[in-house]
DRENTORVO-577878 format. One record per residue (C-alpha): x, y, z; residue in one letter; residue number from 1. Coordinates in nm, 4 decimals. Example, Ala and Ser with C-alpha at 12.3 -4.5 7.8 and 13.67 -1.06 7.14 Angstrom:
# DRENTORVO-577878
[[1.2300, -0.4500, 0.7800], "A", 1];
[[1.3670, -0.1060, 0.7140], "S", 2];
This chain:
# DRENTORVO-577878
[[-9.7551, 0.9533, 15.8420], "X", 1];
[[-9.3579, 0.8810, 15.8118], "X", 2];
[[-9.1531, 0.6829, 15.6290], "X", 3];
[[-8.9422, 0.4337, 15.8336], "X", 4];
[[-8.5953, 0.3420, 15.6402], "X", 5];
[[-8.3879, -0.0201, 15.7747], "X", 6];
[[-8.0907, -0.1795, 15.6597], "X", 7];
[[-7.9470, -0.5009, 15.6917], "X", 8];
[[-8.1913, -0.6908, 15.8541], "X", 9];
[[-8.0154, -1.0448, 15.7234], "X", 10];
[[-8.3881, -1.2166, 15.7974], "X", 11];
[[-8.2980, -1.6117, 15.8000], "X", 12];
[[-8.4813, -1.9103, 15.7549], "X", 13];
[[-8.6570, -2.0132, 16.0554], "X", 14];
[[-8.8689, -1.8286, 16.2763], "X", 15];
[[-8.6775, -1.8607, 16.5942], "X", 16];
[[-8.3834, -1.7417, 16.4172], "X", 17];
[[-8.5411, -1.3553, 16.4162], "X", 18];
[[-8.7071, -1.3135, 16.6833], "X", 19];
[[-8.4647, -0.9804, 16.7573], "X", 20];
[[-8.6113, -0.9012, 16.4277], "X", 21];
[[-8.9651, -0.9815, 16.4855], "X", 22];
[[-8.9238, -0.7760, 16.8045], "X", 23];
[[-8.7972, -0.5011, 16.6493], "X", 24];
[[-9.0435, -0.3987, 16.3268], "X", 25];
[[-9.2962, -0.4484, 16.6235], "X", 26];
[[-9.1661, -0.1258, 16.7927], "X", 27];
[[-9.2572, 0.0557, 16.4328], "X", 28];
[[-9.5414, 0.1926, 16.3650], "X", 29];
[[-9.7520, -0.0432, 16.0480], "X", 30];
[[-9.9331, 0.2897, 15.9416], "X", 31];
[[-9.6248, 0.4208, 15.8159], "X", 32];
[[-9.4102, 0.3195, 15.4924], "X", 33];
[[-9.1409, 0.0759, 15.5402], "X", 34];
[[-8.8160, 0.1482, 15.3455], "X", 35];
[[-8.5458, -0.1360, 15.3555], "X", 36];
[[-8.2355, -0.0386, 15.2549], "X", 37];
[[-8.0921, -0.3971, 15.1138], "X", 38];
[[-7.9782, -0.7245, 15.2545], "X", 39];
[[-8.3225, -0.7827, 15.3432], "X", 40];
[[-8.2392, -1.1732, 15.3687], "X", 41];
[[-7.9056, -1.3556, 15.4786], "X", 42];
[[-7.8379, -1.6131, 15.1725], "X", 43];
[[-8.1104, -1.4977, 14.9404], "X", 44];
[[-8.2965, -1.8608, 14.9524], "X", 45];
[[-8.6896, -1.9293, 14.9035], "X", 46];
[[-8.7060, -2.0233, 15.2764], "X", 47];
[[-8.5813, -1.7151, 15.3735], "X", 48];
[[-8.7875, -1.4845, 15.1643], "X", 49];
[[-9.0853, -1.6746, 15.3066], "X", 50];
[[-9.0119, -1.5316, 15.6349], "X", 51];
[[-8.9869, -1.2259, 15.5086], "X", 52];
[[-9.2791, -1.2001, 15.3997], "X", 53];
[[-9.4637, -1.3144, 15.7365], "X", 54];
[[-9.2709, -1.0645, 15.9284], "X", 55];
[[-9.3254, -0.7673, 15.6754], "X", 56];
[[-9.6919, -0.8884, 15.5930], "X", 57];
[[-9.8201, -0.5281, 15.7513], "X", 58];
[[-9.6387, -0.3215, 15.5457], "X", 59];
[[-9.7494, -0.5090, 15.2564], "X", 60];
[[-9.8562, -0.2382, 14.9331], "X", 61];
[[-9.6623, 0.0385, 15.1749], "X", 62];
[[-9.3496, -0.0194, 15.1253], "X", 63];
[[-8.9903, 0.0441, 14.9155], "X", 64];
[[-8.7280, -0.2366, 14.8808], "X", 65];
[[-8.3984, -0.2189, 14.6882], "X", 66];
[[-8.2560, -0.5175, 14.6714], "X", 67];
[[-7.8664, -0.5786, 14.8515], "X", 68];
[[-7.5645, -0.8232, 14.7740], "X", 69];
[[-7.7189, -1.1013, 15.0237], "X", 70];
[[-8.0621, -1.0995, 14.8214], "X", 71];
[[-7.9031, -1.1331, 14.4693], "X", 72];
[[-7.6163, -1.2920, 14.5185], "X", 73];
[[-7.4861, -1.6196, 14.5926], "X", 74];
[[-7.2138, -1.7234, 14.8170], "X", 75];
[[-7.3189, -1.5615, 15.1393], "X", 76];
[[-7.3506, -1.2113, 14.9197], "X", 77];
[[-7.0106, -1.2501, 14.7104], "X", 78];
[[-7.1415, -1.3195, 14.3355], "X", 79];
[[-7.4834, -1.2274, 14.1967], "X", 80];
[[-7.6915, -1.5555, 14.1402], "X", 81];
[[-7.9845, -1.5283, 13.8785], "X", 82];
[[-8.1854, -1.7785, 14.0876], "X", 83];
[[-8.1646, -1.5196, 14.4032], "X", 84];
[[-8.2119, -1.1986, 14.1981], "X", 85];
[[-8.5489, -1.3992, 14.0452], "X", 86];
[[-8.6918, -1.4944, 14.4124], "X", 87];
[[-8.6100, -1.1261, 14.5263], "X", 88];
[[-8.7878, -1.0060, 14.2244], "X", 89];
[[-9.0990, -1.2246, 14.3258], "X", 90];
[[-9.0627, -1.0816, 14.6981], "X", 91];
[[-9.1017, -0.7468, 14.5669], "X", 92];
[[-9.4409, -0.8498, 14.3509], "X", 93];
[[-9.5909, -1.0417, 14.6596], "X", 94];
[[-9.5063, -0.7019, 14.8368], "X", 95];
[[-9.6604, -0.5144, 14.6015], "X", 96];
[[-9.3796, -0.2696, 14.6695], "X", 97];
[[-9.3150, 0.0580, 14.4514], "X", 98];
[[-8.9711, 0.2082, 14.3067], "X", 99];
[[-9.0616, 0.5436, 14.4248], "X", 100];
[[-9.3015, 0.7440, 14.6030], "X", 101];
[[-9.4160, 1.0862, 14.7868], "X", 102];
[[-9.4910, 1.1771, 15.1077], "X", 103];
[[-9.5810, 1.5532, 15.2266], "X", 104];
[[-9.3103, 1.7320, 15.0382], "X", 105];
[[-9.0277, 1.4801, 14.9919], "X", 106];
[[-9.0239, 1.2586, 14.7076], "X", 107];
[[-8.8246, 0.8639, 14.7762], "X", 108];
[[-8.6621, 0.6957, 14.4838], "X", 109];
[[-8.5272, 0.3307, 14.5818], "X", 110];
[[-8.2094, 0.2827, 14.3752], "X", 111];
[[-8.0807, -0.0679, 14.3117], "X", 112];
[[-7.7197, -0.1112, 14.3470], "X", 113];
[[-7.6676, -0.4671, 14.2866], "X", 114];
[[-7.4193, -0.5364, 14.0569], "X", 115];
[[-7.5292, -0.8340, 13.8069], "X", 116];
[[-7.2270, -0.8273, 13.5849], "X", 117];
[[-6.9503, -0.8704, 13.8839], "X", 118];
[[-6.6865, -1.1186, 13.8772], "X", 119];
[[-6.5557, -1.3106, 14.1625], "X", 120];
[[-6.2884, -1.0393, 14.2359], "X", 121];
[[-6.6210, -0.8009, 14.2925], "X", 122];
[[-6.6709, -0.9394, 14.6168], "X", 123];
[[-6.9733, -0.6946, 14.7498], "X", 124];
[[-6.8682, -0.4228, 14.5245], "X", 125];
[[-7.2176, -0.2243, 14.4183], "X", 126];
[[-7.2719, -0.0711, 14.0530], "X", 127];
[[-7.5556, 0.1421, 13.9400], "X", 128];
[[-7.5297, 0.1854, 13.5789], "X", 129];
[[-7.6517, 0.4065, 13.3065], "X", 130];
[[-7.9786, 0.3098, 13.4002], "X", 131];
[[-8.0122, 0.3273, 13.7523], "X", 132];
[[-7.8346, 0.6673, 13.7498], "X", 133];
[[-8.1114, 0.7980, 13.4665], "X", 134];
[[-8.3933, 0.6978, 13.7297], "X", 135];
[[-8.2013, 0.8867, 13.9852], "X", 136];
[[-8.1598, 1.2413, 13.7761], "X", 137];
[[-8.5274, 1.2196, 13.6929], "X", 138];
[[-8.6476, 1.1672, 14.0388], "X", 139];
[[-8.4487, 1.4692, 14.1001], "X", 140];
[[-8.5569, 1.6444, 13.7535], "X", 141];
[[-8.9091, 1.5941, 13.8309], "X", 142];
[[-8.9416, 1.6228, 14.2057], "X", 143];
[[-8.7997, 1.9948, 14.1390], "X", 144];
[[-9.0229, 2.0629, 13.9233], "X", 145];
[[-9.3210, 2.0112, 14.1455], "X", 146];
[[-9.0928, 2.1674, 14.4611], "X", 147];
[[-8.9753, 1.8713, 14.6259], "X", 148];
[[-8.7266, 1.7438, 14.8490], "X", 149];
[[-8.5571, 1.4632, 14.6793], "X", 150];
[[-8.4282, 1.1327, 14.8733], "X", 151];
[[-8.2154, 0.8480, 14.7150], "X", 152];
[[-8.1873, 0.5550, 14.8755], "X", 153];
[[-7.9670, 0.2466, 14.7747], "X", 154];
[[-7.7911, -0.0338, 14.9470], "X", 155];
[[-7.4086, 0.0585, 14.8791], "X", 156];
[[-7.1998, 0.3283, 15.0037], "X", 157];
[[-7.1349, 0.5770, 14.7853], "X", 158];
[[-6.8383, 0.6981, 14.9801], "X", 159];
[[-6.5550, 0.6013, 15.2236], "X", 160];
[[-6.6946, 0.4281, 15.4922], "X", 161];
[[-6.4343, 0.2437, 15.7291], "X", 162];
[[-6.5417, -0.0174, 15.9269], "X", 163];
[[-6.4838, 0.0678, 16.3728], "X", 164];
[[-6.5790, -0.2369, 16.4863], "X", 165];
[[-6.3088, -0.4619, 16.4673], "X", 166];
[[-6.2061, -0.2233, 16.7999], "X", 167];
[[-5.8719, -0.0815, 16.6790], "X", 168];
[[-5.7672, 0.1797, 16.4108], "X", 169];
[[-5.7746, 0.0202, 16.0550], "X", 170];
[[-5.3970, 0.0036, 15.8930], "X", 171];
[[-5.4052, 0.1665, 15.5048], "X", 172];
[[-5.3639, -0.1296, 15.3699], "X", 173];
[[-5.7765, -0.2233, 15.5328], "X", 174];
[[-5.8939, 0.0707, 15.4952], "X", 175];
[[-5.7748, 0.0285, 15.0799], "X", 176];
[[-5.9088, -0.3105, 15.0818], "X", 177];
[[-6.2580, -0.2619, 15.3052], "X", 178];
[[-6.3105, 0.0417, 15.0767], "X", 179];
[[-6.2520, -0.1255, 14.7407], "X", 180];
[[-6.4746, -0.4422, 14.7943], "X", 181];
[[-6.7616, -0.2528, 14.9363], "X", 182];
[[-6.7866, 0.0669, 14.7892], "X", 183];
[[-7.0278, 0.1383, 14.5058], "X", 184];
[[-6.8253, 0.1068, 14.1673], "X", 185];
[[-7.0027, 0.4236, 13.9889], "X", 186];
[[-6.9700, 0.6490, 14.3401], "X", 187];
[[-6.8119, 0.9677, 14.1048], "X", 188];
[[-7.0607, 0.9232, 13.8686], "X", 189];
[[-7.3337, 0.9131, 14.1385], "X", 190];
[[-7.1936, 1.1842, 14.3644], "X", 191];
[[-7.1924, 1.3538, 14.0188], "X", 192];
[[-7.5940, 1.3197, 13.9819], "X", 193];
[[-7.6579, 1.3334, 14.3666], "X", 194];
[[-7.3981, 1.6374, 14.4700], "X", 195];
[[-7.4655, 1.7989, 14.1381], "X", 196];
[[-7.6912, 2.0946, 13.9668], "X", 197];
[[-7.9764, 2.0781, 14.2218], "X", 198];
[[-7.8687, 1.7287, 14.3312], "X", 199];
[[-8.0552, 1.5421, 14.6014], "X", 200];
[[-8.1404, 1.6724, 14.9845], "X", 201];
[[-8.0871, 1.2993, 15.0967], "X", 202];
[[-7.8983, 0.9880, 15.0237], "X", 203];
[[-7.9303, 0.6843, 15.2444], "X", 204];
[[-7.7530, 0.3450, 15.2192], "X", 205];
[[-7.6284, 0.0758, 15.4319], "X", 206];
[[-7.4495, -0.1880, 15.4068], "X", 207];
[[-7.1507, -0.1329, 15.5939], "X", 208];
[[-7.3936, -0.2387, 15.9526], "X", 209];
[[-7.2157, 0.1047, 16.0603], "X", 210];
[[-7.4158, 0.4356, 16.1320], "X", 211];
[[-7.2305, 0.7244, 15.9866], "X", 212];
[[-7.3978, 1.0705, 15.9042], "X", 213];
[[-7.2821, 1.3717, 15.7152], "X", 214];
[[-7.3184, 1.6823, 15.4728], "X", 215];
[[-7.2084, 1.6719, 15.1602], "X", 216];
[[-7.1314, 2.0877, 15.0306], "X", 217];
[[-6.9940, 2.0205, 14.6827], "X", 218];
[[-7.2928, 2.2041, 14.5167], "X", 219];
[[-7.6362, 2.1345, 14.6592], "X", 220];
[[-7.5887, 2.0390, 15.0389], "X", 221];
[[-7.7303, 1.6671, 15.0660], "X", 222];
[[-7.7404, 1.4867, 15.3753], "X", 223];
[[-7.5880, 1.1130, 15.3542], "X", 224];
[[-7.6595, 0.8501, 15.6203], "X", 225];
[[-7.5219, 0.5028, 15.6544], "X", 226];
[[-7.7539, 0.3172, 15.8219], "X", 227];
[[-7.6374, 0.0280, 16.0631], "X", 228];
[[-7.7490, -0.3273, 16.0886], "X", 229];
[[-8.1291, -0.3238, 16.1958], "X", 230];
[[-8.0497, -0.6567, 16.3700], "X", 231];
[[-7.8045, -0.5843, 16.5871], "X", 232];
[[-7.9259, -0.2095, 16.6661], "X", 233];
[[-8.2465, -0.1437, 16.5798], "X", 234];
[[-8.1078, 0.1447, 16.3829], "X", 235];
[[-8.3547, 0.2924, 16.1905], "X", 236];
[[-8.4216, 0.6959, 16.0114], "X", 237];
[[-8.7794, 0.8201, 16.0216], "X", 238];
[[-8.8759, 1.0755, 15.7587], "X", 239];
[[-9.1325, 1.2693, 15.9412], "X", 240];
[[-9.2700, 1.5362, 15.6658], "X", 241];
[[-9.5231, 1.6529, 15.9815], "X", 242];
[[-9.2207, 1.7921, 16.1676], "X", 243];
[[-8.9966, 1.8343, 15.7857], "X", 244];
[[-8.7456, 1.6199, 16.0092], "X", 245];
């Protein structure tokens, strides 16, 4: 058994719309748990979470889902709408999903990064809060103490993450802005609990539809990967605890 992590699959509201999609989780395998890394949906609407739920129907009671801007917010993933956040939360119940879970010798704690108090300057900004970042240093606290790997996954970016694809170098002044309306708002204090003490082995994230990889050294050495956008790529990271990939 592995577990299968996405990003960014922006599912819209009629079927012929995600087909890409549709052909896509078809290539993985239903036996194994389903991770999506936020923005499962494209405006966060009812019509939209109904075809999620058709096209994620096998993974239904195996799977983890934290929740991205375009679930919980309004304006095309710029402010967090109540309404949104309350049909995500009823995705998530239909799912049957969990927060956390283990598999062979890793233990997977979902994060959610969606920030409910933001203000229209926010934009996508991300924030974890006091609370979020307590589940995430007793995942770690209590995986440890049953010696397991730990895994944090969220939708934001913890870190700089620069966009490539506009197909030239970004000036300063985008790399400033790209970096201050999508980057998680409590990245030191979660780089503080990840990096930290025994920290985690594994962080993954998306949002940025850009597949980055790299190892953190500042004490424990955790891997972070930015996923890119499922969609478009089919990008996907298998946890395989058979091979301890």
């Amino acid at each position: 058994m592995k577990a299968v992590f996405i990003a960014d699959p922006h599912i819209k509201a009629h079927p012929e719309d995600n087909e890409v999609i549709a052909k896509h989780l078809a290539n993985l395998d239903q036996s194994d748990w389903l991770i999506l890394v936020g923005d499962l949906t494209d405006n966060g609407i009812a019509e939209e979470y109904k075809e999620a739920l058709r096209l994620l129907a096998p993974w239904k009671d195996q799977c983890l889902l934290v929740p991205g801007n375009h679930d919980c917010d309004g304006l095309h993933g710029f402010r967090w709408s109540p309404q949104a956040a309350a049909r995500w939360a009823k995705f998530v119940e239909e799912m049957e999903a969990v927060g956390d879970f283990r598999i062979g010798d890793w233990y997977v704690c979902g994060l959610d990064s969606v920030n409910a108090e933001s203000d229209l300057l926010d934009f996508a900004q991300g924030c974890l809060g006091e609370a979020e970042l307590n589940r995430a240093r007793e995942a770690i606290k209590q995986a440890r103490k049953h010696g397991l790997k730990v895994c944090l996954t969220l939708h934001h970016n913890p870190c700089d993450n620069p966009r490539m694809e506009i197909g030239r170098p970004l000036t300063d002044i985008e790399d400033k802005v790209l970096n201050w309306a999508e980057k998680l708002q409590d990245s030191s204090e979660f780089l503080e609990v990840a990096y930290g003490g025994e920290g985690a082995d594994l962080i993954i994230c998306g949002h940025t539809h850009i597949h980055m990889a790299w190892t953190a050294t500042d004490g424990v050495k955790t891997r972070m990967i930015a996923l890119g956008d499922f969609r478009a790529s089919e990008d996907c990271f298998i946890l395989d605890w058979d091979t301890k990939e």
